[in-house]
N, C-alpha and C positions, 0 to 999 in steps of 0.2 A: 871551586864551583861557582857557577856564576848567582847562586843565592847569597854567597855570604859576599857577593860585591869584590872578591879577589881580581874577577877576570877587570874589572874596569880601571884595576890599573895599568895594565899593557895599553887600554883603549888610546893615549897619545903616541907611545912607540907607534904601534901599528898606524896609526892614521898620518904619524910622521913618514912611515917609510912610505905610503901611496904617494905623497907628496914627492916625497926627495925620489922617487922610482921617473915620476911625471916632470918633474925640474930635471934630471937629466936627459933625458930623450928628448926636451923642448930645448935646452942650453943652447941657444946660437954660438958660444965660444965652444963647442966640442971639437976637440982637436983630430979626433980619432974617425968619425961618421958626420956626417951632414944633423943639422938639427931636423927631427921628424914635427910636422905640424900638431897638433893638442888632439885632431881623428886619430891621427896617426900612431899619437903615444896609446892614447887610449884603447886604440887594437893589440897594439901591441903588449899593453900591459896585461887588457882578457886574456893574449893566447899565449904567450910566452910566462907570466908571473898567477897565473888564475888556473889556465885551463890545462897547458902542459905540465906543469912544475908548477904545485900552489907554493908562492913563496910571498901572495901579499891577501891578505882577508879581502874574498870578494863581496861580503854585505860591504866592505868601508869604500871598497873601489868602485863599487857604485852609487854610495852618497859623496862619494867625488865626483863622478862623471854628471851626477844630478845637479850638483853646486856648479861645475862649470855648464852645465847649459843653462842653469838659472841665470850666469852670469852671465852670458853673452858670447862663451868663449867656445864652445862648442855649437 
């Protein structure tokens, strides 16, 4: 339960995998598919890993997409 502070140790896993979900889709070396641009990953990560199949926490997938348009990159 997230009172006794358990949940906040997944909080790096989970914030790792938005990362490594977003670093594949962006990869220039992708051997398999064209690398998609940083919009690009970022739709696809809403509809394919959020919104069809939750397979990434989307509160963290959106203080990802906030950090990259803080940063410039979005």
């Amino acid at each position: 339960p997230l009172i006794d502070y358990e949940v906040l140790a997944y909080f790096p896993a989970k914030m790792l995998e938005v990362v490594d979900v977003f670093d594949s889709l962006t990869d220039p070396n992708r051997l398999y598919k064209k690398a998609l641009t940083a919009e690009q990953a970022i739709d696809v990560m809403h509809n394919q890993f959020v919104e069809d199949n939750t397979k990434l926490d989307p509160i963290l997938l959106d203080f990802f997409e906030r950090f990259l348009i803080e940063r410039g990159t979005l």
